[in-house]
C-alpha positions in Angstrom: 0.0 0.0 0.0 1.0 3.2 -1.1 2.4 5.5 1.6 -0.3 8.0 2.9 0.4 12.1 2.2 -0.8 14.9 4.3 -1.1 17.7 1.7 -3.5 20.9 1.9 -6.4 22.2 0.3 -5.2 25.4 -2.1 -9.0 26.6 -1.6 -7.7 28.0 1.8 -5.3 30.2 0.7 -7.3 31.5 -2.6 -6.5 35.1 -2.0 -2.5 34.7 -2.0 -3.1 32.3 -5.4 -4.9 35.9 -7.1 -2.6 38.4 -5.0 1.3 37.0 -5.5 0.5 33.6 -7.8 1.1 30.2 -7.8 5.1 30.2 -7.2 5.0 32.4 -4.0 1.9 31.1 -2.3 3.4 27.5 -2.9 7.0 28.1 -1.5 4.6 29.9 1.7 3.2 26.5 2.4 6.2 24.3 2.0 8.0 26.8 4.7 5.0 25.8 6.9 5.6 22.4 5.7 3.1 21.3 3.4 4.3 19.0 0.6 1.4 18.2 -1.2 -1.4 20.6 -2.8 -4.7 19.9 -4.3 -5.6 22.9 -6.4 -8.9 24.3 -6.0 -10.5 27.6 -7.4 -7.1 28.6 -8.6 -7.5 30.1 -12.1 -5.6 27.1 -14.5 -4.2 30.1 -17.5 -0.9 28.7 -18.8 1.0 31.2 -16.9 -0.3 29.7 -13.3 0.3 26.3 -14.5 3.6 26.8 -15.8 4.0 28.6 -12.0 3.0 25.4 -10.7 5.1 23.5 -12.3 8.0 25.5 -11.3 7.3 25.5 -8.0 6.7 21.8 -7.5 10.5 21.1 -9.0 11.8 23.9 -7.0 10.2 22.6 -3.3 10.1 19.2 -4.2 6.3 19.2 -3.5 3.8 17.4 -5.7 0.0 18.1 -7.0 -1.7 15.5 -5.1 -5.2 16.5 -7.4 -6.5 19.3 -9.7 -10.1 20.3 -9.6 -12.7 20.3 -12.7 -16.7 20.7 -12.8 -18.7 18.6 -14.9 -20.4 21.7 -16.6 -19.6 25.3 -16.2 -20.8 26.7 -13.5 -20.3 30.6 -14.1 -20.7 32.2 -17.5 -17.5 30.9 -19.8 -16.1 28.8 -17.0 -14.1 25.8 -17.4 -15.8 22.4 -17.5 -15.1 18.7 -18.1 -18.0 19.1 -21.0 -16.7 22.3 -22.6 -12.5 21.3 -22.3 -12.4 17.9 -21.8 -8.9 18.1 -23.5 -7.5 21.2 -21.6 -8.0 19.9 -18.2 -6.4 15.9 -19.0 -3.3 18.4 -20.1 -3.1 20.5 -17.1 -3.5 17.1 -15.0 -0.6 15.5 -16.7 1.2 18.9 -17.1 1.4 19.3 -12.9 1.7 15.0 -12.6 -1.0 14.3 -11.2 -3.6 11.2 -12.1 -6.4 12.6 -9.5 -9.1 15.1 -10.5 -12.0 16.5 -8.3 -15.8 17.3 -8.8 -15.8 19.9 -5.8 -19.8 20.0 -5.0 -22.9 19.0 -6.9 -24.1 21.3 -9.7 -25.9 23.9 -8.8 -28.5 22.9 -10.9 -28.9 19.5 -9.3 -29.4 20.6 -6.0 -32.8 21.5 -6.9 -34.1 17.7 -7.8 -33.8 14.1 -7.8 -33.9 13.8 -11.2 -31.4 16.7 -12.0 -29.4 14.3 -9.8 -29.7 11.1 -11.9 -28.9 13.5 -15.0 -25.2 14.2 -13.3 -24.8 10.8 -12.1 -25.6 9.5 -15.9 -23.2 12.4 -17.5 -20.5 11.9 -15.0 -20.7 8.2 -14.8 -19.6 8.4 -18.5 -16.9 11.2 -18.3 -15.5 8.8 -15.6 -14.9 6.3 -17.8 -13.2 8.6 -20.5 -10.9 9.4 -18.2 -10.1 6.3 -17.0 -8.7 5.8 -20.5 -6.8 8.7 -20.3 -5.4 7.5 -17.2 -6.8 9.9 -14.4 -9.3 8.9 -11.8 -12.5 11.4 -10.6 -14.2 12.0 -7.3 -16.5 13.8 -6.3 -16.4 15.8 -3.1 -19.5 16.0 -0.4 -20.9 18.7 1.3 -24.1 18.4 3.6 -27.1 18.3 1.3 -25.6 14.7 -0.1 -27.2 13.8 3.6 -30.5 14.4 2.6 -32.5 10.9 2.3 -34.5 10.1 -0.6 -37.0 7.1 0.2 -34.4 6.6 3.1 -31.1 6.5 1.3 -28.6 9.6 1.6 -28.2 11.3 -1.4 -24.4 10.3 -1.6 -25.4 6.3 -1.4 -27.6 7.5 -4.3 -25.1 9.5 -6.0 -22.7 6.6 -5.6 -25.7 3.9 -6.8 -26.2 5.3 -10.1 -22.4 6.8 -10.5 -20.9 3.3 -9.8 -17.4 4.5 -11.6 -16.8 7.7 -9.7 -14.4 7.5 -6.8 -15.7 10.0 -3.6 -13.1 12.5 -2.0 -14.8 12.5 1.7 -14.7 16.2 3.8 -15.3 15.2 7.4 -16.3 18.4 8.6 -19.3 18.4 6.2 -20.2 15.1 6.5 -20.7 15.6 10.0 -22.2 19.2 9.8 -24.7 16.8 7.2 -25.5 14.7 10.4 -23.6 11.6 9.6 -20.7 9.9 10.9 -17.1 10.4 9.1 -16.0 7.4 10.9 -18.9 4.9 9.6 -19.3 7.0 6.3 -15.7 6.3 5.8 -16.1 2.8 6.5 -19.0 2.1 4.3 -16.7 3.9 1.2 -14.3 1.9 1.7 -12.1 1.7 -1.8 -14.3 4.6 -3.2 -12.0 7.1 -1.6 -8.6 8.0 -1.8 -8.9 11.7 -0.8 -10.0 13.2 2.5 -10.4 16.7 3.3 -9.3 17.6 7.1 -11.2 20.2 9.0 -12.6 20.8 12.9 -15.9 21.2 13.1 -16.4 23.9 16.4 -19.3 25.4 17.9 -18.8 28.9 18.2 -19.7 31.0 21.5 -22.9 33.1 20.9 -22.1 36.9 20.2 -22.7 39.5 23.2 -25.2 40.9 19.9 -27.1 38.1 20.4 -27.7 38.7 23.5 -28.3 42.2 23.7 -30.6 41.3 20.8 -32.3 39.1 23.4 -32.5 41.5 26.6 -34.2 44.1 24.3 -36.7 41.8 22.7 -35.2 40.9 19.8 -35.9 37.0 20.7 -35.6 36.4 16.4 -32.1 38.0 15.9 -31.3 35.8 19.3 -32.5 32.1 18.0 -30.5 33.4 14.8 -27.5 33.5 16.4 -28.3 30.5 18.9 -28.6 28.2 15.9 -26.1 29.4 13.8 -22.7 28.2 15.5 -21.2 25.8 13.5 -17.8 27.0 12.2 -15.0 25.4 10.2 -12.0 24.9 12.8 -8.2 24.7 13.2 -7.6 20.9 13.7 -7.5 19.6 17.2 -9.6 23.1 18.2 -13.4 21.5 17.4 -14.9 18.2 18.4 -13.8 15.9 15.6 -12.4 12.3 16.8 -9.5 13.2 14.4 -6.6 10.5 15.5 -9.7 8.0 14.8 -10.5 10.0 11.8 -6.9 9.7 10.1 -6.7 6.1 11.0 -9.5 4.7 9.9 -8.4 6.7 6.6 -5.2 4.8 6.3 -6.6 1.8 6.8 -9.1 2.4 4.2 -6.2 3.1 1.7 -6.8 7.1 1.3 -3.8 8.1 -0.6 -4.1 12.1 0.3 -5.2 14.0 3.5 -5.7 17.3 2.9 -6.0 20.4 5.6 -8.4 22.6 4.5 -10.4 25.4 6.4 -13.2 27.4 4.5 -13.2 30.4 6.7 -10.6 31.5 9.2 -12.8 34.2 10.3 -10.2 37.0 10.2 -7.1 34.4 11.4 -4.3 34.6 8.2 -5.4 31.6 6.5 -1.5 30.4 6.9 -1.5 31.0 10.2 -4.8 28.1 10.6 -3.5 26.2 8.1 0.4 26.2 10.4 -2.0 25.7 14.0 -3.8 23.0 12.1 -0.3 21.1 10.6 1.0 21.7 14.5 -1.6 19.5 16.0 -1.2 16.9 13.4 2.7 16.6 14.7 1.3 16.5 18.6 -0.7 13.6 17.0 2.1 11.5 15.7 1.9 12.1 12.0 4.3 14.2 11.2 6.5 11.3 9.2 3.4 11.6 6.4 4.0 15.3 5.7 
C-alpha cells in the first residue's frame, strides 16, 4: 500500500493564489511544511500552470489532485464538457492522475432527477478518463445527507455513478448529520482523498444577547442556531486520530487540511496551527 500524504487544500489560501500567484503562495506553504497541494478555485491560465510546475521542481512538493466541474458553472467557466482536453493536459502537465468534482451542480441541488442527469453524465466522463489514465471523485458537502426514500443522497449518487471515486470532507459530513467514521467505513475503496477540518461550535455573540435583553428573541434564536464553524484541527470536536486512522486503513492516498473560513485568522497561520496538531498527533512522518 502506497504511503499516505498529508497535503493541503489550495482553496484555503485562494486570496494569496490571485494576489502573488502560484510560485510564492506555494513556497509559503512548503515553509510551513506542506508537501502536497490539491488545487482548488485557482485560475488554470498557462502562466499559473507553468507557475506550478516551477514550484513543485523547485520545493520538491507534488499536485496531489487538480479540480474540474462537470459543466460550467459561471458564464465561460471551465468544464469537463466544454475542455475535456484542456483539463487531461493541465493534470498530466502538474503530474497528477487525480481530478475532483468539488460540489454538486448547482442545478442538481434543486431535484432528484437533476441528480440522476449528473450521475448519468459523469458516470460516463469517468470512464473517458479512466482511458486517459486519471481517476474522478467527487467531493461531499451536507445536502448529499439528505435521504431520498431513506437512502442519503451520496449512497444515491454513488448507486447510479458506480465508476466515480468520492473524495470524503469530514467536517461536512458531519455538519450533514452523519458519521465520518462509519461513512468512511462504508466507502471503503471509493475514496482516496479526505479533506481535514474541525468542526467547532462557536460562542454566541454578546449581539445576540443584547438582541435578546431588548426583545429581539428572532435576531437571538439566529445567532443561537447558527454556531457551526469550520476549525483549526485539534480546536473543534472531531475524533480526528480515529479519523486519520481509519483513513489509512481504508487506503486514502491524500489528506488534505483545509479550512473554508478562518474568520479573520491569516489563513497560513490556521492552516500552520492546524499542521502543528497533526505533529502532537504523531503524524508528522506523512507530511
Amino acid at each position: 500500500m502506497a504511503k499516505v500524504k498529508i497535503g493541503v487544500q489550495a482553496s484555503t489560501v485562494k486570496k494569496s493564489f490571485e494576489e502573488v500567484g502560484p510560485y510564492e503562495t506555494l513556497k509559503k506553504l512548503h515553509e510551513i511544511g506542506y508537501n502536497s497541494i490539491e488545487i482548488s478555485q485557482v485560475a488554470t491560465t498557462p502562466e499559473n500552470i507553468a507557475e506550478i510546475q516551477k514550484a513543485t521542481a523547485d520545493f520538491g512538493m507534488e499536485v496531489a489532485s487538480m479540480s474540474a466541474s462537470l459543466k460550467p458553472q459561471v458564464k465561460d467557466g471551465e468544464s469537463l464538457t466544454t475542455h475535456y482536453d484542456k483539463i487531461v493536459a493541465d493534470c498530466k502537465a502538474v503530474g497528477t492522475d487525480l481530478l475532483r468534482i468539488g460540489m454538486l451542480p448547482i442545478d442538481a441541488m434543486a431535484s432528484l432527477d437533476k441528480v440522476l442527469e449528473f450521475c448519468h453524465d459523469v458516470n460516463e466522463v469517468t470512464q473517458k478518463l479512466k482511458e486517459d489514465g486519471i481517476t474522478l471523485y467527487y467531493h461531499n458537502h451536507h445536502i448529499e445527507f439528505r435521504k431520498y426514500d431513506g437512502k442519503f443522497l451520496l449512497d444515491i449518487i454513488r448507486e447510479k455513478a458506480p465508476l466515480l471515486g468520492f473524495e470524503l470532507d469530514v467536517h461536512w459530513v458531519q455538519r450533514g448529520g452523519a458519521n465520518p467514521l462509519e461513512v468512511i467505513k462504508d466507502y471503503k475503496g471509493k475514496v482516496e482523498l479526505i479533506h481535514l477540518k474541525d468542526y467547532r461550535i462557536a460562542e454566541i455573540p454578546q449581539d445576540g444577547f443584547d438582541a435578546l435583553y431588548s426583545g429581539d428573541v428572532a435576531k437571538f434564536m439566529d445567532y443561537f442556531t447558527n454556531t457551526i464553524q469550520f476549525a483549526e484541527l485539534g480546536t473543534g470536536s472531531l475524533p480526528l486520530k480515529e479519523i486519520i486512522e481509519e483513513s489509512i486503513s481504508s487506503g486514502v492516498r491524500y489528506l488534505l487540511v483545509e479550512q473554508d473560513d478562518t474568520y479573520g485568522v491569516d489563513p497560513f497561520e490556521s492552516l500552520k496551527i492546524s499542521r502543528d496538531h497533526l505533529l502532537e498527533l504523531g503524524y508528522g512522518n506523512l507530511f
